[in-house]
C-alpha positions in Angstrom: 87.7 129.3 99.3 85.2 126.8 99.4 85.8 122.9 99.8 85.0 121.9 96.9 86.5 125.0 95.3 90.0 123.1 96.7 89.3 119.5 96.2 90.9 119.8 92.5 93.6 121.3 93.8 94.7 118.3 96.1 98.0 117.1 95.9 98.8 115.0 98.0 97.0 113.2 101.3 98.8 112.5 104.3 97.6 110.5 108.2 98.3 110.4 111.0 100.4 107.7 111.2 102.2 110.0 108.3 101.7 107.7 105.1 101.6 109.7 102.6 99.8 109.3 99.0 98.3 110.5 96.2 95.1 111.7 95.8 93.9 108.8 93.4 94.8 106.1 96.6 92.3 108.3 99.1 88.7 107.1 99.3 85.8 108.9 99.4 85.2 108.2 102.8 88.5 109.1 103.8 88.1 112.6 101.8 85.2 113.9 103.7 86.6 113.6 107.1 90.0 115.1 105.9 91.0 118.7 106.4 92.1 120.7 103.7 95.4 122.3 104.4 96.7 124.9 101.0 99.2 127.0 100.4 98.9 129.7 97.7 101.6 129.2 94.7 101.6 131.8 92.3 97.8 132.3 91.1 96.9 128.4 91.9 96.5 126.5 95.2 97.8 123.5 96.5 96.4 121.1 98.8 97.4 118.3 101.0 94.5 116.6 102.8 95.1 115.4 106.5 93.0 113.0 108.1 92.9 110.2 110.7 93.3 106.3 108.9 91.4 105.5 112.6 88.2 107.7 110.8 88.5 110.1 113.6 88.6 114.1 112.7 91.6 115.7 113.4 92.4 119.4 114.8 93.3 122.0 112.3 96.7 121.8 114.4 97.4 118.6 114.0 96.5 119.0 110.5 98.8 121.7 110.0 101.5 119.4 111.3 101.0 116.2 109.0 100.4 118.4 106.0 103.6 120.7 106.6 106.0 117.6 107.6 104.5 116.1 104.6 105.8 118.4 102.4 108.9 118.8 104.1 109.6 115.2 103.5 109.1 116.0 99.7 111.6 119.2 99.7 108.1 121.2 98.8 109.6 124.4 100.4 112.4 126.2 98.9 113.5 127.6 102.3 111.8 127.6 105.6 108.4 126.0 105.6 105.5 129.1 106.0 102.3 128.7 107.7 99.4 127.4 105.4 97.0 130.0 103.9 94.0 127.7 104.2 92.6 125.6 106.6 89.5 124.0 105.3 
């Protein structure tokens, strides 16, 4: 999947300093230096987008990390959180 294939599909946004938002709050700015993170639900994606509030570009780890605790937070997972099938 492409990136703008999944900017639709965004849900949420999350930083590093793990405030999280909606999409509508994120700036444009902040949405081209953010990675991607999706998991696959059924026949449609969804999206958190991890980046830095200091403008710096995360790893895909770290990523990971804020996206997943993110959703955790918001009791996204039914059981135990699974890996992320994209990393964009």
């Amino acid at each position: 999947m492409k990136r703008e294939d999944a900017i639709p599909y965004i849900s949420f946004c999350v930083d590093d300093a793990l405030n999280i938002s909606d999409i509508e709050n994120m700036t444009d700015k902040q949405l081209e230096g953010a990675r991607l993170i999706g998991w696959q639900c059924g026949f449609e994606p969804m999206f958190v987008a991890a980046w830095s509030y200091l403008g710096d570009r995360i790893e895909d780890s770290e990523a990971e990390e804020l996206a997943t605790d993110a959703l955790i937070e918001r009791a996204w997972f039914s059981d135990e959180p699974r890996p992320p099938d994209y990393v964009i």
